[in-house]
N, C-alpha and C positions, 0 to 999 in steps of 0.2 A: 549323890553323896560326894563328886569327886570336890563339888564347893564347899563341904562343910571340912575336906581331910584338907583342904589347902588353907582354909582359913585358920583352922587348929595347929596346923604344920607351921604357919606363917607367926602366931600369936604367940609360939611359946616359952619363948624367951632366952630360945637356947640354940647358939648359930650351930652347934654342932650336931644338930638332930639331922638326919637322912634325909632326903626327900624322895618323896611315895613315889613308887615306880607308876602309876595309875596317873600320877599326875604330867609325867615325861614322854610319856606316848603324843603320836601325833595324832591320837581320836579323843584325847583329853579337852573337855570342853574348855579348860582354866587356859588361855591364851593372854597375849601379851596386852592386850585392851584392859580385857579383864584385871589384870594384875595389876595394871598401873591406876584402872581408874577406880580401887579400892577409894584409894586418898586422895579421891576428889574434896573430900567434905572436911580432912585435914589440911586446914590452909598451909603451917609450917613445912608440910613437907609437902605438898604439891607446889608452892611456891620456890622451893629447892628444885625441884624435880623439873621445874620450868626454865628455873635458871640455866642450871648448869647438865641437863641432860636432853634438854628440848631438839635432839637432832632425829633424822630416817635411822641414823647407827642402832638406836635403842631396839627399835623394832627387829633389828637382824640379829640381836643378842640369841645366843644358843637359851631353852626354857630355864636349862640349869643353874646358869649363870646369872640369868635374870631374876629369879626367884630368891636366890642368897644377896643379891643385892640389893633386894627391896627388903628382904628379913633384916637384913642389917641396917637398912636406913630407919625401919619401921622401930629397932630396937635403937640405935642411936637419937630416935627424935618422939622416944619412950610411945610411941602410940599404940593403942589396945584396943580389941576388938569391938569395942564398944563406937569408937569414933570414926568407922569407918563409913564409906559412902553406901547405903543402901537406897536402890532405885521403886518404889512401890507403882506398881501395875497399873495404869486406871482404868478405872469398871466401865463395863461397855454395857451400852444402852441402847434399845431401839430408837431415840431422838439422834443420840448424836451418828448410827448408822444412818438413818435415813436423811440426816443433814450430811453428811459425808458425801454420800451419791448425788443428794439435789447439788451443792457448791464444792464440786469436787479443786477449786483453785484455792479453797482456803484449807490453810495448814490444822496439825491437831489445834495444837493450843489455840486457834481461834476458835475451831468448833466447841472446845471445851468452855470457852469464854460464851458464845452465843447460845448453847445447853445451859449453862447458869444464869443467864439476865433469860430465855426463856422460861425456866422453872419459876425466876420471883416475880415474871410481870405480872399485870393483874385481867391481860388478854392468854394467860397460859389456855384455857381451855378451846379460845377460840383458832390456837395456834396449834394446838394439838390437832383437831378436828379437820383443820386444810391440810394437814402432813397426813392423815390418815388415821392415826393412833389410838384415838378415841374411838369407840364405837360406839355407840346409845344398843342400851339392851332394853330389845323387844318387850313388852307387857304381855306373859302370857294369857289369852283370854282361855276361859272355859266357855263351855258350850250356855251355860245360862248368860255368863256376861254378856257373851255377843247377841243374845237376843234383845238385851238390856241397852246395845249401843244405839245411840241414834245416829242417823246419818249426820249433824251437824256437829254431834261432839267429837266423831270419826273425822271429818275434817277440818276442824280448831286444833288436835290435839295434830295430827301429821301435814297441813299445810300451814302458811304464815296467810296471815291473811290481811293485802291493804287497799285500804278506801281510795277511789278515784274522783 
């Protein structure tokens, strides 16, 4: 909750509103990372915020100070909750876990690159199968089937078979 009382506290258009004792504490997860890189995805004011605040100083700013300073820049360059930076999660998969562990020197965003060109190839199942993932499920027989099997369809059906 304490992200959605800052984002509400931050949005409301009014410098002179309080700020949440919840948010000032030093077990409050809203820190100064957090705060700034709301307005990543606002170019106008991240491009300011580069300009002319780009120093270590910002990061030593007391939470309080720092938080009326961004409400007010947020209100002087009219930005609303809507245009703020949101980071979405990406879903984990047993492909790109066990590509992970096999090429542990490539970064996410490769693995996530090599999980999508393996989903479209058109060797996906054969790629699957060497990583493990696939399984083939057993044919349960009954007790008449297996009397019914013969030995040469038992092994066409479970070995490959080539001519020498």
């Amino acid at each position: 909750m304490p992200y959605k009382t800052f984002n509400n506290w931050l949005f409301d258009g009014n410098i002179n509103t309080p700020i949440p004792e919840e948010l000032l504490k030093t077990t409050s997860p809203i820190n100064h990372l957090y705060a700034i890189g709301l307005f990543q995805n606002y170019l106008k004011l991240n491009h300011y915020l580069n300009k002319n605040v780009n120093n270590i100083n910002l990061w030593y700013m007391p939470k309080d100070e720092l938080f009326l300073f961004l409400k007010d820049l947020a209100m002087k360059f009219n930005v609303y909750q809507g245009r703020t930076f949101f980071r979405a999660w990406p879903k984990r998969s047993k492909l790109k876990d066990i590509l992970s562990k096999k090429f542990p020197e490539l970064k996410k965003y490769e693995i996530d690159l090599l999980s999508i060109n393996i989903e479209k190839s058109e060797d996906r199942d054969a790629i699957y199968a060497s990583l493990g993932l696939s399984k083939e499920k057993k044919k349960k027989l009954r007790k008449k089937a297996e009397k019914k099997l013969s030995l040469k369809k038992y092994l066409s059906e479970n070995f490959s078979w080539v001519k020498t």
